[in-house]
N, C-alpha and C positions, 0 to 999 in steps of 0.2 A: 559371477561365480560365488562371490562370497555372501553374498545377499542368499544364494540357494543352499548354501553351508550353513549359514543361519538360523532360516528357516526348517531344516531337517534337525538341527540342533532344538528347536524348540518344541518340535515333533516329537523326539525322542525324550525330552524332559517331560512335555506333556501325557505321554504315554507310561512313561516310569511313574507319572505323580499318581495316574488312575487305577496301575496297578498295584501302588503301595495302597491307596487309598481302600481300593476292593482287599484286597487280601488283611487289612486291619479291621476294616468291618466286618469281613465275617472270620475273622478268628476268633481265640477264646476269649479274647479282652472287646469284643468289638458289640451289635448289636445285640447279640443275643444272651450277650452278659448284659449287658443295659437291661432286656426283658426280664430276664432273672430276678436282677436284682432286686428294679421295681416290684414284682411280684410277691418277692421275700419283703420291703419295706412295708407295702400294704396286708402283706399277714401280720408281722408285729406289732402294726398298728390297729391291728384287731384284737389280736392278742392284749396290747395294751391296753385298749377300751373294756375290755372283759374283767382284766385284773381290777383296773381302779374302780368300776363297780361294786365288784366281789370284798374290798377296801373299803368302800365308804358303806357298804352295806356292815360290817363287821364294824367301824366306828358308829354306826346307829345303833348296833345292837350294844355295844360298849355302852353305849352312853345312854339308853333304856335301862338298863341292868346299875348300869352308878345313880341313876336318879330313883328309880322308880323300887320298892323294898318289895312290892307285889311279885314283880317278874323276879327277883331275886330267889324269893320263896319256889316260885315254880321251877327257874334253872337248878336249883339245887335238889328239890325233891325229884323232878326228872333225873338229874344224872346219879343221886345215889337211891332213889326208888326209896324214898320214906312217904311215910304214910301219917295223914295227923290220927290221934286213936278215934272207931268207927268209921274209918274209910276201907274200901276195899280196893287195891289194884289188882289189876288183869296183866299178865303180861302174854303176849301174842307172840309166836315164834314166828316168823318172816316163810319158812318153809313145810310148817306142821302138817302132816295128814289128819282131816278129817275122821 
């Protein structure tokens, strides 16, 4: 008798441990937060590859522009539109009708 008390004891422990066990994997904290989250980690780490790029591209152009007085000249006539005397610039409007 006690041996079959037992065993229905352990039934019942067994059965409670696969129902706690299901109902945490798929709650909110369970696999499909796991999928999420993966998901979110492999986007920042694209995100993050993209920035440091866009970073070491802007430290090359830093460091073109500290070394070289050519690209200096042009950065600066570009952004404030001088001209040396006899040249002509064009400026093109992004939208203009023909």
């Amino acid at each position: 008798m006690r041996n079959q008390a037992l065993k229905v004891a352990y039934a019942v422990v067994l059965v409670a441990g696969v129902a706690y066990a299901f109902v945490e994997l798929r709650g909110p904290s369970g696999i499909g937060a796991l999928l999420q989250r993966r998901g979110l980690v492999h986007q920042y780490e694209i995100e993050n590859q993209t920035l440091n790029r866009e970073i070491q591209q802007q430290e090359d152009r830093i460091q073109r522009l500290d070394q070289s007085p050519t690209e200096q000249e042009f950065e600066i006539r570009q952004r404030l539109k001088l001209a040396k005397p006899g040249e002509k610039i064009y400026i093109l409007e992004p939208n203009s009708k023909k």
